[in-house]
DRENGU-692343 format. One line per field, with one value per residue (C-alpha): residue number from 0; residue in one letter; x, y, z. Coordinates in steps of 0.5 Angstrom, whole numbers, plus 500, padded with zeros to 3 digits. Each point is the difference from the previous one (the first is absolute). Example, Ala and Ser with C-alpha at 12.3 -4.5 7.8 and 13.67 -1.06 7.14 Angstrom:
2
i: (0_1)
aa: (A_S)
east: (525_502)
north: (491_507)
up: (516_498)
REM end
This chain:
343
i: (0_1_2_3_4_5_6_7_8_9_10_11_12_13_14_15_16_17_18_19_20_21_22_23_24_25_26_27_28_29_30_31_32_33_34_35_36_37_38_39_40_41_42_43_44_45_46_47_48_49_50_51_52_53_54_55_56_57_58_59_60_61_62_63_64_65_66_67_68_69_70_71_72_73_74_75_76_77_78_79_80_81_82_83_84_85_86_87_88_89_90_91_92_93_94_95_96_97_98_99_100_101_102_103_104_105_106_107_108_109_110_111_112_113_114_115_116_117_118_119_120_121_122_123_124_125_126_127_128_129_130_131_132_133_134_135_136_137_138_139_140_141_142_143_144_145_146_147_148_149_150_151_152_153_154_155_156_157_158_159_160_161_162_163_164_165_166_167_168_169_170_171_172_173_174_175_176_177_178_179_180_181_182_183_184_185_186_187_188_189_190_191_192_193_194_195_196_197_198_199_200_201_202_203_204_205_206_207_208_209_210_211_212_213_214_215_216_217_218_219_220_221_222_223_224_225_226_227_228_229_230_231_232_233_234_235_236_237_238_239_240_241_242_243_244_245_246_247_248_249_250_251_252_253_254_255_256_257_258_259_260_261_262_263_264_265_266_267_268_269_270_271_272_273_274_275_276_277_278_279_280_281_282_283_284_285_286_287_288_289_290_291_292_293_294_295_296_297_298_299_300_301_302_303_304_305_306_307_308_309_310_311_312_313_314_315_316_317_318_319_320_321_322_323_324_325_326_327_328_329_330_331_332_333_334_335_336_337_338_339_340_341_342)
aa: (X_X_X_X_X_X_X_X_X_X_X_X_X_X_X_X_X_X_X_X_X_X_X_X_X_X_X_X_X_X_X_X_X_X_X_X_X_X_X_X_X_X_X_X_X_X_X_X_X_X_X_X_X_X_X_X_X_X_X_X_X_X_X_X_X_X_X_X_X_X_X_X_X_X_X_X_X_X_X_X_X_X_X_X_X_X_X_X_X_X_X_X_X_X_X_X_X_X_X_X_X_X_X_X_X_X_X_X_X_X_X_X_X_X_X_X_X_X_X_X_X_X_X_X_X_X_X_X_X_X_X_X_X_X_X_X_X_X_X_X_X_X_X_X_X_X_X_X_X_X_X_X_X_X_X_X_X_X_X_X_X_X_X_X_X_X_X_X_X_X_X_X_X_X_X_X_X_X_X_X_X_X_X_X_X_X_X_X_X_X_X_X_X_X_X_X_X_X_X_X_X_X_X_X_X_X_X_X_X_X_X_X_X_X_X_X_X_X_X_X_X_X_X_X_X_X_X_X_X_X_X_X_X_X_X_X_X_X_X_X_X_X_X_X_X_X_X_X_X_X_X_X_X_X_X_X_X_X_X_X_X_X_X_X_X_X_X_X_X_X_X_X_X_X_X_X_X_X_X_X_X_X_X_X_X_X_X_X_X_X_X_X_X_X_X_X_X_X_X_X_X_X_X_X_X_X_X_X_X_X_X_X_X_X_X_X_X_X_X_X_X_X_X_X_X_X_X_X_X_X_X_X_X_X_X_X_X_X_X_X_X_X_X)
east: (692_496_504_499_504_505_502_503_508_500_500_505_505_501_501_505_503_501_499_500_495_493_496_493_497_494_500_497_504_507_504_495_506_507_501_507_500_505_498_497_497_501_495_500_494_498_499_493_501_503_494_495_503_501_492_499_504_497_494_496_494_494_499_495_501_500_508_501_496_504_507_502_502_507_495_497_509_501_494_503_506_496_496_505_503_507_498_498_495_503_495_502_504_493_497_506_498_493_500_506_496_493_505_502_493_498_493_500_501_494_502_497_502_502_497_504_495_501_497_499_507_504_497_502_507_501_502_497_507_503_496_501_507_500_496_505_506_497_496_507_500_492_495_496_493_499_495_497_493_498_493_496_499_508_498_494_504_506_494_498_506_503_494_500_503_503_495_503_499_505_504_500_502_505_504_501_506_500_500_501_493_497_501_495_493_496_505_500_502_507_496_496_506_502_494_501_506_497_493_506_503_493_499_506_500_493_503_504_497_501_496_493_495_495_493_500_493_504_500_506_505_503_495_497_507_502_493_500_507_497_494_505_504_494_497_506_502_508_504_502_505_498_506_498_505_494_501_492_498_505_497_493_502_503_494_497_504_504_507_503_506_502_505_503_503_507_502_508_502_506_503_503_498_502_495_499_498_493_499_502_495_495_502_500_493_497_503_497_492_501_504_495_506_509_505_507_506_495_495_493_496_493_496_494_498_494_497_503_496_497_506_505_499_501_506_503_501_504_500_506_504_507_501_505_499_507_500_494_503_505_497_493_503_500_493_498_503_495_494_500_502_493_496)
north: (718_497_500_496_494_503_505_494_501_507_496_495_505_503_493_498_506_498_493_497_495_498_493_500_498_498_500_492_497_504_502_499_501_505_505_503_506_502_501_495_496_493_497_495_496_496_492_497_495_505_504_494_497_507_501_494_500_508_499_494_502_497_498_506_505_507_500_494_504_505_498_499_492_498_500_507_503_496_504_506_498_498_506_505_496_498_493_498_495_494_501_508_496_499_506_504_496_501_507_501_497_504_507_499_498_505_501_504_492_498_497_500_504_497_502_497_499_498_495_502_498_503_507_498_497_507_495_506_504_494_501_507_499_495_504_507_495_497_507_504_503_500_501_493_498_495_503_498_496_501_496_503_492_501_507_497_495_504_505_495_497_507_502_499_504_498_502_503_492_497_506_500_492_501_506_495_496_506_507_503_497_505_505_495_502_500_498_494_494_497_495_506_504_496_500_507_500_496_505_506_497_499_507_502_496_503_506_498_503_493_496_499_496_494_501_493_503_499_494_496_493_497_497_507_504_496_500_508_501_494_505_506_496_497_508_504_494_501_494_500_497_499_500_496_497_495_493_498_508_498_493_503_504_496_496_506_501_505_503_500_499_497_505_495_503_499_493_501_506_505_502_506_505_506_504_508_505_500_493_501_505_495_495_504_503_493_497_506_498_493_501_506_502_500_503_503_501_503_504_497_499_499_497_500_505_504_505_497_503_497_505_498_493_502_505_494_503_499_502_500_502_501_497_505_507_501_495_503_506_499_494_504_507_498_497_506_504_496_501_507_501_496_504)
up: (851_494_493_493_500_494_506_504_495_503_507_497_497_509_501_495_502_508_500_493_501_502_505_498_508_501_506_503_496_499_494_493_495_500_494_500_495_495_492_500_506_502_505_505_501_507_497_500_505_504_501_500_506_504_499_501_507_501_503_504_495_499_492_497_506_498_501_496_494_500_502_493_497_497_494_500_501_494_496_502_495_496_499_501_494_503_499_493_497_497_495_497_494_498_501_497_494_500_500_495_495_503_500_493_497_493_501_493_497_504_506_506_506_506_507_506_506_508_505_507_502_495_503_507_497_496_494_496_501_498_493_499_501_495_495_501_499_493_497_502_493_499_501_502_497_507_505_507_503_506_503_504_504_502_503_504_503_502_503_503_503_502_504_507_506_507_506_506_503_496_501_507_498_496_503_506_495_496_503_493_498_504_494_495_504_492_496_497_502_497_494_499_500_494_496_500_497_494_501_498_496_496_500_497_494_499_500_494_493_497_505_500_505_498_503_505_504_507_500_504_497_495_496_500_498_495_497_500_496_495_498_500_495_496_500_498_496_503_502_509_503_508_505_507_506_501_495_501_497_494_499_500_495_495_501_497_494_503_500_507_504_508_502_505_506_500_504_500_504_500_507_498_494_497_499_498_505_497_501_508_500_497_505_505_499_499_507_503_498_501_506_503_503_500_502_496_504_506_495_502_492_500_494_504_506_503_495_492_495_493_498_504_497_493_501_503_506_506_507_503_507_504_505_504_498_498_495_498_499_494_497_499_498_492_501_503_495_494_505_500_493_497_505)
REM end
């Protein structure tokens, strides 16, 4: 069954009836993380070290192998976090502030709008959500004059990095220690599963009536992108704050004379967080891309299988399994519900 990730609390609602919680399984390394279910959600996570010493220990591997790139790395679950927003940048005072003062600029009075624009890693980061949360918080009770820029370089890397697919030989390689794997024929591979995510994400910003795009010719690298946001700053006669996890592509653009911010991921972790619905949701979607594949108390979740369509990326979309007809049976009968109800 493939339904949008927004469809997943109908699936939580029938587990919090039965059993009240969740463990996030993927399966070559075990429990991902524990949610227990109530008004609110409290969730567990796997500490780092762990996960690093069970994939360390999972596999005799060669380095660079087609299993090595796409298990994930301790770093990669900590980018899951990070983009479903459970983790926060050390960082985000500043921003706040920053934001705070562009929202309540008077353009009537001659100051500047402020546009805010994306490095590559900040669209597969999700940082951009991170941000609008921000501006809805500020601009509550008005509307702000703050508008967003996209540059078409940010595009053509993402493009880049997310355009590959496994062939049937690395699929046959990999179902050998990971069976789910054989549903991955043509689809990307996980680091271009992740630049996805960022490749979506720049789509949906651009589907914002307050964003514009700067004409980069395609081409690809920091210079590159920094260079098409000062001409659109220069051309349009506006102010830009640039938002970046890399400190080299913010150190470039102070050199420019451009505002800019390293939005730092955060270095202390919390082991246990509470959380809305919405944001289980959100984690989960993100861990099933990155991840290709887990598991929910025996429901099988695919981010990535045979057939996933350009729509299915964009709807953020999920295929998911029971494992057991029964259990299938009285977890899936509200999804079948919404299912019919939008065809």
């Amino acid at each position: 069954m493939i339904i949008p990730k927004n469809y997943l609390i109908s699936l939580f609602n029938e587990i919090k009836s039965h059993t009240g919680s969740v463990e996030v399984v993927y399966p070559p390394i075990g429990t991902l993380f524990k949610v227990d279910f109530g008004d609110t959600c409290t969730l567990y996570t796997m500490p780092i070290k762990i996960y690093q010493e069970k994939r360390e220990s999972l596999f005799r591997w060669k380095h660079g192998s087609v299993l090595d790139k796409e298990v994930p790395t301790h770093n990669d679950l900590q980018v899951c976090y990070y983009a479903a927003s459970l983790w926060r940048s050390d960082n985000e005072p500043e921003l706040i502030e920053i934001i705070r003062e562009g929202c309540n600029r008077d353009l009537l009075k001659g100051q500047k709008p402020l546009f805010i624009g994306y490095d590559t890693n900040s669209m597969r980061h999700q940082t951009t959500r991170v941000v609008e949360d921000i501006v809805s918080h500020i601009s509550r009770k008005g509307n702000t004059s703050m508008g967003y820029c996209l540059s078409e370089n940010v595009k053509a890397e993402l493009r880049y990095q997310w355009d590959a697919k496994y062939r049937f030989e690395e699929i046959k390689e990999l179902a050998t220690h990971l069976p789910f794997a054989n549903k991955f024929l043509n689809q990307p591979p996980k680091d271009a599963r992740m630049a996805r995510l960022g490749a979506v994400e720049y789509k949906r910003i651009m589907s914002l009536p307050n964003c514009q795009e700067t004409d980069g010719k395609g081409r690809t690298g920091d210079e590159k992108i920094i260079n098409s946001y000062e001409s659109f700053r220069d051309k349009r006669n506006v102010d830009i704050l640039l938002i970046s996890g890399d400190n080299n592509f913010v150190a470039m653009a102070h050199e420019e004379r451009m505002q800019a911010i390293y939005m730092k991921q955060p270095v202390r972790h919390h082991d246990v967080l509470e959380l809305r619905w919405e944001d289980v949701t959100e984690m989960i979607y993100i861990v099933a891309i990155v991840f290709g594949y887990i598991q929910i108390n025996g429901i099988s979740v695919f981010g990535s299988w045979k057939g996933k369509l350009e729509e299915d990326w964009d709807r953020c979309r999920l295929y998911i399994d029971a494992l057991d007809d029964n259990q299938k049976k009285f977890l899936f009968k509200d999804l079948e519900i919404l299912i019919k109800g939008q065809s």
